[in-house]
C-alpha positions in Angstrom: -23.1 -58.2 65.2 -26.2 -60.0 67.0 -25.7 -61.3 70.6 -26.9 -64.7 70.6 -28.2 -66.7 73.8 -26.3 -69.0 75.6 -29.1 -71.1 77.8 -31.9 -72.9 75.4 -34.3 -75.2 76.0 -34.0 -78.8 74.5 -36.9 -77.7 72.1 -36.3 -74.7 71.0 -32.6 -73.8 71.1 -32.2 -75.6 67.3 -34.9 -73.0 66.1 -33.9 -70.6 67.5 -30.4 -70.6 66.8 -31.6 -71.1 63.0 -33.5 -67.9 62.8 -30.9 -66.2 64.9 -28.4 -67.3 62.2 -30.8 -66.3 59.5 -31.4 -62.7 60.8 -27.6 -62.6 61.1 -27.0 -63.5 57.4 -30.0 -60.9 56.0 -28.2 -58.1 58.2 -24.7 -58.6 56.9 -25.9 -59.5 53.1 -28.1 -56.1 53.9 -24.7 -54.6 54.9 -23.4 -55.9 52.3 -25.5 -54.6 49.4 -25.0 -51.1 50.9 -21.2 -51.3 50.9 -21.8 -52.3 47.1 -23.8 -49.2 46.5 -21.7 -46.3 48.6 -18.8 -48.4 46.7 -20.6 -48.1 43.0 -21.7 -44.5 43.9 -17.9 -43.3 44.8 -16.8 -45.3 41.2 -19.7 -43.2 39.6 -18.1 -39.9 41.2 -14.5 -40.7 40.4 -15.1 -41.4 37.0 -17.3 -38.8 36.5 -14.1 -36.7 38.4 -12.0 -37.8 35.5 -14.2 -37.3 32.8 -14.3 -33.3 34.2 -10.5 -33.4 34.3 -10.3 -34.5 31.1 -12.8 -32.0 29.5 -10.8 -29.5 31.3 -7.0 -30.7 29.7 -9.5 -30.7 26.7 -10.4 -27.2 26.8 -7.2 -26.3 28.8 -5.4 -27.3 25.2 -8.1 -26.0 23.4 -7.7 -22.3 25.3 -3.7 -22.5 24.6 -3.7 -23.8 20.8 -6.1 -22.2 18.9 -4.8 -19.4 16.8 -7.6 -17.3 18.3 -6.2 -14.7 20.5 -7.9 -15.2 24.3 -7.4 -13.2 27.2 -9.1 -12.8 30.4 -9.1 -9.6 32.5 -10.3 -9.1 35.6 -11.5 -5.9 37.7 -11.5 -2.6 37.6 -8.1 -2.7 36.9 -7.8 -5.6 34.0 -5.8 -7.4 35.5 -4.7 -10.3 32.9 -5.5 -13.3 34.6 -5.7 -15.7 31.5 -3.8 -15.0 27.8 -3.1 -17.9 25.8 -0.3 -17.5 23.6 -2.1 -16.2 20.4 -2.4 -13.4 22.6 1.1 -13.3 23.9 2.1 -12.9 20.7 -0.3 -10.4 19.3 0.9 -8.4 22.5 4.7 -8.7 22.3 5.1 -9.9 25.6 5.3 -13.5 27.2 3.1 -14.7 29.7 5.3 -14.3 32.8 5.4 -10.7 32.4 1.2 -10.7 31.5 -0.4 -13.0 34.3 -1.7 -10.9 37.4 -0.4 -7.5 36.0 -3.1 -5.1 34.8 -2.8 -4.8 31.1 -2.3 -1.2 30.4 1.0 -1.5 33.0 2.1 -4.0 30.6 1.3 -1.9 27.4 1.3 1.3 28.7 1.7 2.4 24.8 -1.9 1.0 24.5 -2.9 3.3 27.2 -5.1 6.3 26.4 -6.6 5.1 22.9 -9.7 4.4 24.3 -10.0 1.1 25.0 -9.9 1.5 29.0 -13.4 3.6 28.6 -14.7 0.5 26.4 -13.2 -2.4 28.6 -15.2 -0.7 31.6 -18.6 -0.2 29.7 -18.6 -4.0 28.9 -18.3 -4.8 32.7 -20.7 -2.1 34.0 -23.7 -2.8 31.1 -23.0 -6.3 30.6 -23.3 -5.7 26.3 -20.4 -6.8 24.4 -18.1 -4.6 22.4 -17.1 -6.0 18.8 -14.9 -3.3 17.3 -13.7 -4.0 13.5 -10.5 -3.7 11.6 -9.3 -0.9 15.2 -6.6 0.8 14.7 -4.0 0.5 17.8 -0.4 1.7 18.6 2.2 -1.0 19.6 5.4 -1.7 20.6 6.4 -4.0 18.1 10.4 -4.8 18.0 11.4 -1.7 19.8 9.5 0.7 17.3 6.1 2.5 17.9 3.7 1.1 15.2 -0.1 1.2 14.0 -1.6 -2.6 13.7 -5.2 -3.4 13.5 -7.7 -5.6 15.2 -10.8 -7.1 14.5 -11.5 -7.2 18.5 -14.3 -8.6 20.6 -15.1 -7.8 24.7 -17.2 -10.2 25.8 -18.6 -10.0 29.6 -18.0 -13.1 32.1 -19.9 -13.2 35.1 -18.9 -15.1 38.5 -21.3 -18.0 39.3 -23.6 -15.2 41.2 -24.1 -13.2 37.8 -21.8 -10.3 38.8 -19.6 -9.3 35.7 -16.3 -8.6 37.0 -14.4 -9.9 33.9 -14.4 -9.4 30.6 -13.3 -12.3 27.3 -10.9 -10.3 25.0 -10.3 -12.4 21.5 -8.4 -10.6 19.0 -7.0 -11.1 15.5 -4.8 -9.3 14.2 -6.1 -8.0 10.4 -2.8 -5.7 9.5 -1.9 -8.0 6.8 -5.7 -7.8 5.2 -5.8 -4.4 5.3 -2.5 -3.9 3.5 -3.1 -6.4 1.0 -6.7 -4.5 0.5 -5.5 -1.2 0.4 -2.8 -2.5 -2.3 -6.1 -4.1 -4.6 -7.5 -0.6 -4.5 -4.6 1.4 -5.3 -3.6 -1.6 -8.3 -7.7 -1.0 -9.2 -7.5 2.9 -9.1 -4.3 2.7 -11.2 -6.1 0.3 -13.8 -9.1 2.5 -14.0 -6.9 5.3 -14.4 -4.6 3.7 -17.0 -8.0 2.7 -19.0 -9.2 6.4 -18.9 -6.0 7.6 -19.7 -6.3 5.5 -22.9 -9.3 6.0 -23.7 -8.7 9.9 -23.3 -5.7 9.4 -25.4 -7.1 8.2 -28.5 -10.1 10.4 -28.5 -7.4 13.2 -28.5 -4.7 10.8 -31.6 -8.1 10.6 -33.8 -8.5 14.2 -33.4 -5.0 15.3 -33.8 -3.9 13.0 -37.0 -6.4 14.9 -38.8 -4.4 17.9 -39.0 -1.1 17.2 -40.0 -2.5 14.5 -42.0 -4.6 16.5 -44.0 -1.8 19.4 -44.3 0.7 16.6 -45.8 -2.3 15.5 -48.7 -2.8 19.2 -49.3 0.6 19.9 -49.5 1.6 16.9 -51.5 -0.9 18.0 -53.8 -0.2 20.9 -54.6 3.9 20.5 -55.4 2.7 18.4 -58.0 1.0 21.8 -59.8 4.8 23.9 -58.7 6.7 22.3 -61.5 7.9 25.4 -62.9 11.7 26.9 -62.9 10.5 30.2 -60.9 8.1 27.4 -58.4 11.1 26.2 -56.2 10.4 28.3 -53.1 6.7 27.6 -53.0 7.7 24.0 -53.5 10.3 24.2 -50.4 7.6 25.7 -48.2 5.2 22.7 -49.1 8.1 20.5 -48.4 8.7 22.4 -44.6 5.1 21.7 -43.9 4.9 18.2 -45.0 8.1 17.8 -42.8 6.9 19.8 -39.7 3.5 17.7 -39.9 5.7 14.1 -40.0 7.6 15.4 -36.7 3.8 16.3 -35.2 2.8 12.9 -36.3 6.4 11.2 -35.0 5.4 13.4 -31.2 2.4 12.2 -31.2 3.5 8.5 -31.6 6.3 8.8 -29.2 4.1 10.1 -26.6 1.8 7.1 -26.9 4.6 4.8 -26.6 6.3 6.5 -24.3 2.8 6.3 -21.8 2.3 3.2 -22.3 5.7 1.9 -21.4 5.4 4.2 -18.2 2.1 3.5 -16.8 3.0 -0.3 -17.4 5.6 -0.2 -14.8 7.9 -1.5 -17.4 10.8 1.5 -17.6 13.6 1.0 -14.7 17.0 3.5 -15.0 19.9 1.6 -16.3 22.7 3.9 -15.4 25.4 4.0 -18.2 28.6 6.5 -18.4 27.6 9.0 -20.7 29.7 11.8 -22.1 27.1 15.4 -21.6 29.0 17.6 -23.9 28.9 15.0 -26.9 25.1 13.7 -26.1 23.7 17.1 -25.9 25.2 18.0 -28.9 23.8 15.3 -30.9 20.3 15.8 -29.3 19.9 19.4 -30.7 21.8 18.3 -34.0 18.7 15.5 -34.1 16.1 18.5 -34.0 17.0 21.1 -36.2 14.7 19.9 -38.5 12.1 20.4 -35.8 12.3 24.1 -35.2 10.9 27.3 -36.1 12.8 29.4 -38.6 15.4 31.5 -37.0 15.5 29.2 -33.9 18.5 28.2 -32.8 19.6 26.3 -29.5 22.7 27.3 -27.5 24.1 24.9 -25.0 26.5 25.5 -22.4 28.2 22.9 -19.6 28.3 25.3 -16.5 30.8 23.1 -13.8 31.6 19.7 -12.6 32.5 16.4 -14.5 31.6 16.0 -18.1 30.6 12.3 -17.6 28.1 10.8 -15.6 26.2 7.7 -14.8 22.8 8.2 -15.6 20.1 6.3 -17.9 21.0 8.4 -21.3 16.9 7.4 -22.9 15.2 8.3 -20.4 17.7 11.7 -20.2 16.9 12.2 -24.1 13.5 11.6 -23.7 13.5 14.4 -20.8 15.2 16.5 -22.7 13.6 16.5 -26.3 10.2 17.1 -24.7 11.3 20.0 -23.0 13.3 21.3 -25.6 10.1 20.5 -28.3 8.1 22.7 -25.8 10.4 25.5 -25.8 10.5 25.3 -29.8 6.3 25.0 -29.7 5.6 27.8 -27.5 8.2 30.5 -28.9 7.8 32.7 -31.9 10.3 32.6 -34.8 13.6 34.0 -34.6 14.4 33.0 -30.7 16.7 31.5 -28.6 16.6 28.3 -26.6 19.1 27.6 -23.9 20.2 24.5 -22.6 22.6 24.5 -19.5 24.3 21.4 -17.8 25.7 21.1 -14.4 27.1 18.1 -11.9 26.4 19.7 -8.1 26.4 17.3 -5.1 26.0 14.1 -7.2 23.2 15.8 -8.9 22.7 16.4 -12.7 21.1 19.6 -13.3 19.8 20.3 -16.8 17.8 23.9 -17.7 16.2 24.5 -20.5 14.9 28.3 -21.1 12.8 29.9 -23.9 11.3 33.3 -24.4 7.9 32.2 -25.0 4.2 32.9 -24.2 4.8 31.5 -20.4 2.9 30.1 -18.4 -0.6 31.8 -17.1 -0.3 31.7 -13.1 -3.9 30.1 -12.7 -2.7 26.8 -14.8 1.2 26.5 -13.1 -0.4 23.7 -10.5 -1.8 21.7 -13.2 0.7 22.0 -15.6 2.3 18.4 -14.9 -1.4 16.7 -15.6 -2.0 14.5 -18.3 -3.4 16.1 -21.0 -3.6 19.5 -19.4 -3.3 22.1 -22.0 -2.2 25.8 -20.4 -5.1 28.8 -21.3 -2.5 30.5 -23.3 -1.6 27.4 -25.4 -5.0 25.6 -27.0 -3.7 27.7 -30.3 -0.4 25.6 -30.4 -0.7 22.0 -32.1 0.2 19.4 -29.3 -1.5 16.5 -27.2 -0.9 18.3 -23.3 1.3 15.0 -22.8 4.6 16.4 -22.7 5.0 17.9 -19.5 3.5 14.8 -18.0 5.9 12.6 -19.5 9.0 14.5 -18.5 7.7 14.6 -14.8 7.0 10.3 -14.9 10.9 10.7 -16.1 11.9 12.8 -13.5 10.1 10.4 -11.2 11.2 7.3 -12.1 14.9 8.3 -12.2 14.6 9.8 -8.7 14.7 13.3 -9.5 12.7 16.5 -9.2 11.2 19.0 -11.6 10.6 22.8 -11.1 10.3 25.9 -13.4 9.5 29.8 -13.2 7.5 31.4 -15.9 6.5 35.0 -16.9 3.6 35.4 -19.7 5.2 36.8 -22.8 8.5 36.8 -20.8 9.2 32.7 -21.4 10.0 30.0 -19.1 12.6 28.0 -17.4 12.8 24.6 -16.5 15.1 22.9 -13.9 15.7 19.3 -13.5 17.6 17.4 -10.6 18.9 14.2 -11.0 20.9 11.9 -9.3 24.1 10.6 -10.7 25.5 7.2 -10.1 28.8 5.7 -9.3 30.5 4.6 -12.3 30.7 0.5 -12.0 33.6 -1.1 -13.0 
């Protein structure tokens, strides 16, 4: 404050008490206006304090929502110093056992794939790393298991440009892959089911024509054997209109058959079935479909006589193999068919004493359409086989055989029996 004097003249102590007063008022209103200001300037600061705060509860929020997965490491060691818990969760652990821990002490089962050696380029070049759809091994509820990342390294540098951390965002793609990999096996199965088709009727067209034209002929010519002494020429006209109708009725079955299978659309339905009886009336069905002189023999070797089992699916199994054995054996032979329960299994042989099987075509032999060297003399689509195998498969079972050329062949097939429900 001003000191003011306190011995005036008459004259001027009035004036100069005014101006003293004056200059007094102008310093504190001075004083005054720079309180205003240093007050104004620390409102200024404080709210521009809380705006930072709240862009930081902002981001903060941001950070630990987002279903991005963030994580911060820091140092040579990657020590986790930030993982939000997207992360947590893509890394199986909470954030209590992450924070200030190096990472691959954490998930040592992550150790040793490689992604130290990448981590550590990021911070010594500065260049991110953005790795796609990466395979990596994790401890996922106490089992070892592959999941996939679309992953991204990005460098941080401290306020002096020095990179000693590195952004990690992850997102885990296990799900895409799977759900792609199932598209491409449904679109390789489609594009093999249209071939298959298309294969299939290229074959029917070609294949009708025989038998078709061997019933005309025939049916032709009984019309001309009308005589007393003409009956056997007429029976053997009558044999091949009948063995073409059975090549016909093979053919069809095999188509409907195929399509039923490769549709997905055949599941086992396990019923009690009686082996001794069913057999029986599967090789009474096909006598008509022999050879003359063939003749089947059928034997139950041990275990139960019923079983639970689908019975179609079992006749299908069996008539093609027993059709085969018929096909590729001259006239006169033997076909075999043995039955056995083993350790819950079925097991059904069928044997012949035909041409066999050439050893350069035994790998193939369960292929669609797949015709042995030995056997493009013999009427038949290359189907058979195939269809006995989808069977086998879709009743759980396995299929084997052993073949000699000229010496026949023996097929064995495995399948499990069911529990008989009450």
């Amino acid at each position: 404050m001003p000191s003011y004097p306190t011995e005036l003249s008459d004259d001027a102590a009035p004036a100069n008490r005014l101006r003293q007063q004056e200059e007094a008022i102008h310093d504190l209103t001075q004083q005054l206006s720079e309180r205003t200001a240093e007050v104004g300037m620390l409102r200024m600061l404080l709210a521009d304090e809380a705006q930072h705060q709240s862009q930081e509860t902002h981001l903060l929020r941001i950070f630990r929502y987002t279903s991005v997965a963030i994580g911060i490491l820091k140092g040579p060691e990657f020590v986790v110093e930030l993982a939000n818990p997207a992360m947590c969760a893509l890394w199986a652990r909470p954030e209590a056992e992450l924070l200030g821990r190096p990472i691959f002490s954490v998930l040592p089962e992550a150790a040793k794939q490689g992604f130290e050696e990448l981590l550590a380029q990021v911070m010594q070049t500065g260049i991110p790393f953005i790795g796609t759809e990466m395979p990596v091994v994790l401890q996922r509820e106490g089992n070892l298991g592959t999941v996939y990342f679309d992953l991204v390294y990005e460098p941080f540098p401290d306020a002096d440009g020095r990179i000693n951390r590195v952004i990690v965002t992850a997102t885990d793609v296990t799900s895409r892959l799977k759900t792609r990999d199932q598209s491409d096996k449904l679109l390789a199965q489609e594009r093999e089911l249209h071939e298959l088709k298309s294969n299939f009727v290229t074959m029917a067209s070609h294949e009708f024509r025989t038998p078709m034209g061997t019933i005309l002929s025939s049916a032709s010519l009984i019309g001309r054997y009308n005589g007393a002494d003409d009956g056997e020429k007429r029976e053997r006209h009558v044999q091949r209109i009948k063995a073409a109708v059975h090549g016909l009725t093979d053919l069809l079955n095999d188509f409907l058959s195929l399509g039923q299978m490769e549709q997905e659309t055949m599941h086992g339905q396990p019923q009690p079935l009686e082996l001794q009886t069913f057999c029986a009336e599967i090789l009474d069905d096909m006598q008509g479909m022999v050879k003359i002189g063939q003749h089947f023999v059928y034997q139950h070797l041990a275990g139960a006589l019923t079983v639970s089992i689908d019975g179609s699916m079992l006749r299908n199994i069996l008539v093609n193999l027993l059709v085969n054995a018929s096909k590729y054996s001259s006239e006169g032979k033997s076909i075999e068919l043995t039955t056995a329960v083993q350790d819950n299994l079925l097991v059904v042989t069928v044997r012949d004493e035909g041409i066999g099987i050439p050893d350069a075509d035994k790998d193939k032999l369960f292929i669609n359409f797949f015709r042995a060297r030995n056997a493009i003399h013999v009427q038949g689509t290359g189907l058979g086989l195939y269809i006995v195998k989808r069977y086998v498969d879709l009743l759980g079972g396995t299929i084997s055989f052993t073949s000699q050329l000229d010496s026949g062949t023996i097929f064995t097939v495995q399948l499990p029996i069911y529990p008989f429900v009450a």
